[in-house]
N, C-alpha and C positions, 0 to 999 in steps of 0.2 A: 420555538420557545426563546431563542438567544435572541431573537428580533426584539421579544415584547419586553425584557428585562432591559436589554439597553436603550429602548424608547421610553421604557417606564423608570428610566434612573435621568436623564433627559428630562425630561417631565416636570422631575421632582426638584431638579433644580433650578429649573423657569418657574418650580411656585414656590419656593423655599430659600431663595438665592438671596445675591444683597440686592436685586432689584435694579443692579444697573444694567441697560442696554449695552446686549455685545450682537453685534451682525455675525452670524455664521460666516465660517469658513465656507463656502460652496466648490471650491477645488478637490478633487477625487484624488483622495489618499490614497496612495497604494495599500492594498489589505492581501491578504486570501482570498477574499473572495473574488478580487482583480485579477489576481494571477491564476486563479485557476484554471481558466479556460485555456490560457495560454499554455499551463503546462498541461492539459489535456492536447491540444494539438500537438506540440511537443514530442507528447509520450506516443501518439498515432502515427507522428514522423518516423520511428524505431522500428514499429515493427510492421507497418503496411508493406516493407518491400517484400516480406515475406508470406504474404498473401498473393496467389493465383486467383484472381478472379475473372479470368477467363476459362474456368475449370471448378467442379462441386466444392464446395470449403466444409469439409468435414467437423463434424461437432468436437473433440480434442482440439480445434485448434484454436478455440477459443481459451480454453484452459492453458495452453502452452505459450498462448502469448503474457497472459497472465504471470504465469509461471517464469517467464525468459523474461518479460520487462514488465520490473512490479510498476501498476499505474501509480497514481499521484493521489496524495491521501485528499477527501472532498473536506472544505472547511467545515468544519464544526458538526463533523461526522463517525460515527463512529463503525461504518463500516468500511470494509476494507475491498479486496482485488474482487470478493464473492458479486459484487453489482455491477462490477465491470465487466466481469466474466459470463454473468447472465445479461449485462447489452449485448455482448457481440453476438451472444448464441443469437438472440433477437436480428441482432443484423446480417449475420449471417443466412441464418433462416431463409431471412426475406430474398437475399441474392438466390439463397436456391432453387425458390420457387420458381424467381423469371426466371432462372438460368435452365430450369426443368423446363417449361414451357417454349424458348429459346432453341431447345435441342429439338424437342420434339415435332417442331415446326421446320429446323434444319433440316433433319434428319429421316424428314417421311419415308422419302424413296428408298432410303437402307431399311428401316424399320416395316415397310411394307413386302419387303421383298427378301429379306436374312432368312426368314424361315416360309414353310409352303402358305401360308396363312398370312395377313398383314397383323399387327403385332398389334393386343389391346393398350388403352391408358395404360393400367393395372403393370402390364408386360415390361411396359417401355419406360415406365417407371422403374422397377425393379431393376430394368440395365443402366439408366445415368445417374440412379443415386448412387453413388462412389463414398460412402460413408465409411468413419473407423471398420464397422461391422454391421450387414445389415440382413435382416430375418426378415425371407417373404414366407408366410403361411399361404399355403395354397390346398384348395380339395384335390382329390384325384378327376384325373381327366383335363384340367385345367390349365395344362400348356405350362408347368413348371422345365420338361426340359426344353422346349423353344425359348423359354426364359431363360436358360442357360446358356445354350447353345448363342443366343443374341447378346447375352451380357458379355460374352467372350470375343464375338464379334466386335461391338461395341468399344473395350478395352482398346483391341487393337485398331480397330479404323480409327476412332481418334488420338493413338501413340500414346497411350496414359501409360502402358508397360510394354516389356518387350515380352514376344510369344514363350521363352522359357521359363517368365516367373509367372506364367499362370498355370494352377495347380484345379483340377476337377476332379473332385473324390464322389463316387456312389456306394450304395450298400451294397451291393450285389455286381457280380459278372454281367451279367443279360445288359445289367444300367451301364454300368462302365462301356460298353461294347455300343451301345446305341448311341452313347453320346459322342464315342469315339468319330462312328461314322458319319454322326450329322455333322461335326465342325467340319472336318475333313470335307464330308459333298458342301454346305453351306458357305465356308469358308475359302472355301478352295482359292479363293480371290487374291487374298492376302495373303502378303507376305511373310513367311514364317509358320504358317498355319501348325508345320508338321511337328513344330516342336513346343508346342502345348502339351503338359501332360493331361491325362484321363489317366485314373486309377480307381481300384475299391482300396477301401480304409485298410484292409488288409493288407493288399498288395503292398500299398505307398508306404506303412509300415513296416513291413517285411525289408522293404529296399534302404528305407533308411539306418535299419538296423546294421543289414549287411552291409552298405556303405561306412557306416562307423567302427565297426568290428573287424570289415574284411572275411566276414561270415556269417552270409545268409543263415540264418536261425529255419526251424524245419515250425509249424505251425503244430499244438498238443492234440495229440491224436482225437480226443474228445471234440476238438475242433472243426473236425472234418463233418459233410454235408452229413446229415443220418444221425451224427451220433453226439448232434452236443445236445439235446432235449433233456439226455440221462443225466450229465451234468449240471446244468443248468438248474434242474429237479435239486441237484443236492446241494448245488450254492445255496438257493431259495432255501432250502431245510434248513443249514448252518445258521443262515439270517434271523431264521424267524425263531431259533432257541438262543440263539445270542441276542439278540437285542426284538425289547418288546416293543419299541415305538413303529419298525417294520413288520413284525409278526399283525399290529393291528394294520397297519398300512393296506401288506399283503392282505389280508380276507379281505378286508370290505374291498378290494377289487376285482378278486377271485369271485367273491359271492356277490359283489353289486357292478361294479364297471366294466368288470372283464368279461360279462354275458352279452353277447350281440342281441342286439334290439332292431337287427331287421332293418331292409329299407325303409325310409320313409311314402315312399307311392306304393306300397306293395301291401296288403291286408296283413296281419299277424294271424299267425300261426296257434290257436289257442292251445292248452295244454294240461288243463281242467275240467271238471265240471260238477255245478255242486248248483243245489237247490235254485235248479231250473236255470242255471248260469252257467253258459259256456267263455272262457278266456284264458288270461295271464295271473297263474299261481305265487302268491307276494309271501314272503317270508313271513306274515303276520298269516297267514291262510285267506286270505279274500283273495276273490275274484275280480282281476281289473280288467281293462278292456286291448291294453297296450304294452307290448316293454315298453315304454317309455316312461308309463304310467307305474309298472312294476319296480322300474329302476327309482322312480319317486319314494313309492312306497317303500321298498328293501333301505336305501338310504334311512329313511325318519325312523323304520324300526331298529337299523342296527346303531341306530345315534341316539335311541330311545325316546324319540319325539312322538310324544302322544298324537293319534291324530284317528280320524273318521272317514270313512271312504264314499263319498258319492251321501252322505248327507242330506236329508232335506232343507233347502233352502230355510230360513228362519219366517220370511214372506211366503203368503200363498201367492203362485203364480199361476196355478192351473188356468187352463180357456177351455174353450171348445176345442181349438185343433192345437194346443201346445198343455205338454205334458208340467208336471210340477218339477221346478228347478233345481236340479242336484247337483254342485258343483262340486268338481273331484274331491279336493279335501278338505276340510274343517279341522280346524287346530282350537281343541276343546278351551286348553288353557290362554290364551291370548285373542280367542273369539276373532279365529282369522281366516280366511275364506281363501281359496287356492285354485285356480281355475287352468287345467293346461289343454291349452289349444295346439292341434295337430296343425301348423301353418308353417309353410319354410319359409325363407327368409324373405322371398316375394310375397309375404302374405296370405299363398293360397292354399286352398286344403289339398288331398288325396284323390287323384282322379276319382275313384274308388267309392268314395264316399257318398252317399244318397243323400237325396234333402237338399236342403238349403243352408248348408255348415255354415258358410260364411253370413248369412245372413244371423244366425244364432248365435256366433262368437261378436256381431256387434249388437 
């Protein structure tokens, strides 16, 4: 907009002028807009020496350089360090990507061989992103402690820390104790191995207490294996007469989320039966076919979402060899159709299952 106002005040006085010929100046004034480039490289002079890019560049550190060396204001802008701060996360990014790729191609022969298995994308990802903080969600089964057990590896084979400031906390004894062992046999290579710690949240707890007091605190009897359920029972009570926002929390997980709905390859277990319908009893009283389907259902009634179960389709669909289209649920008020297909995440159905499922969900 500043372009078109000062070309259109230009303008106005080549039509409105006294009409004498003047030849432009054509020599480049210094302005803002000349210098800024320069003080951009300038400002990138400061603080690149403190970038490692022979190492992850964590996302904070984009902010911090901001923060330690304010950039250079852009002419005729009005925003400030927040554009500079989202380039770098941009360029940053980009380094981590080769720099992920980079490692993973270095580093085959460790990554194949740190734990009994060669270590997936997924794995070997979660050990060289070295971010502020990073959350891998993983299913059971799925090599989360080889993930550990490698990230720790990993730490140490490239010197990023020294073996006493890594800290490995699990919930449990059993966890703590297996992870103990794999670094220890896995590790065994590297130097320092043995003084890594592995603790439970408890223990590491307990110790730092003791260390700051000079006395170890003894853990509330309640606490112990057996007997915290009782207490726990009366936190939950105190909760849910004190404050109503958890009292509705707690039920609808009690009575909707916190009922196991079974594995997914395995038949359900029905639990009813009522005019000629054997299945899963929904808090509204019909019979569905699924928890899955029941968890549906229990959800829309306790959030009092009108709804219809298994519905006939609004279209006749009937044939000769296919029956008339019922799709799970029908939301009367918003005439909305709801269809939940039994398929995990590969798209396929339940061994289990007869027919030609997948033929019918497309």
């Amino acid at each position: 907009m500043i372009e078109w106002i000062i070309g259109a005040a230009l303008l106005a006085g080549g039509l409105f002028g006294t009409g004498k010929t003047k030849r432009p100046d054509t020599s480049p004034a210094p302005g803002p807009r000349q210098d800024f480039p320069a003080k951009v490289t300038e400002w990138r002079s400061l603080w690149e020496p403190t970038v490692d890019r022979s190492r992850w560049i964590p996302k904070s550190m984009a902010s911090r350089i901001v923060a330690r060396f304010p950039p250079p204001q852009r002419p005729f802008s009005w925003s400030g360090g927040d554009r500079f701060e989202q380039e770098l996360l941009t360029e940053f990014a980009a380094h981590n990507v080769a720099y992920l790729a980079q490692q993973k191609e270095r580093l085959k022969p460790f990554f194949d061989t740190v734990e009994r298995n060669p270590l997936t994308d997924d794995q070997m990802d979660g050990c060289i992103c070295m971010d502020d903080a990073v959350q891998i969600v993983a299913a059971a089964g799925s090599g989360k402690t080889s993930t550990m057990v490698a990230r720790v590896g990993y730490a140490l084979h490239e010197g990023l820390v020294k073996p006493d400031q890594i800290l490995v906390l699990a919930f449990n004894r059993a966890v703590a104790e297996e992870l103990q062992s794999r670094i220890n046999a896995r590790l065994a290579g590297l130097d320092g191995v043995d003084a890594v710690t592995v603790k439970t949240f408890n223990a590491f707890g307990l110790s730092v207490i003791g260390k700051a007091t000079g006395r170890k605190p003894s853990l509330a009897e309640w606490a112990e294996p057996g007997r915290d359920g009782t207490m726990i029972v009366e936190i939950i009570d105190d909760l849910r007469s004190s404050d109503d926002k958890f009292r509705h929390d707690w039920d609808l997980f009690r009575t909707v989320f916190g009922r196991d709905i079974g594995s997914w390859n395995e038949p359900a277990q029905a639990n009813a039966y009522r005019d000629g319908r054997r299945g899963i009893l929904t808090a509204n009283g019909e019979i569905v076919k699924s928890e899955e389907e029941r968890m549906i259902a229990d959800w829309l009634f306790y959030h009092g979402v009108r709804y219809e179960y298994e519905r006939p389709y609004e279209h006749d669909t009937a044939t000769e060899h296919h029956r008339q289209y019922r799709p799970d649920f029908f939301y009367p008020e918003i005439d909305l159709y709801h269809e939940h297909f039994a398929l995990d995440e590969k798209g396929q159905a339940p061994a289990h299952f007869g027919g030609d499922y997948l033929g019918g969900v497309h």
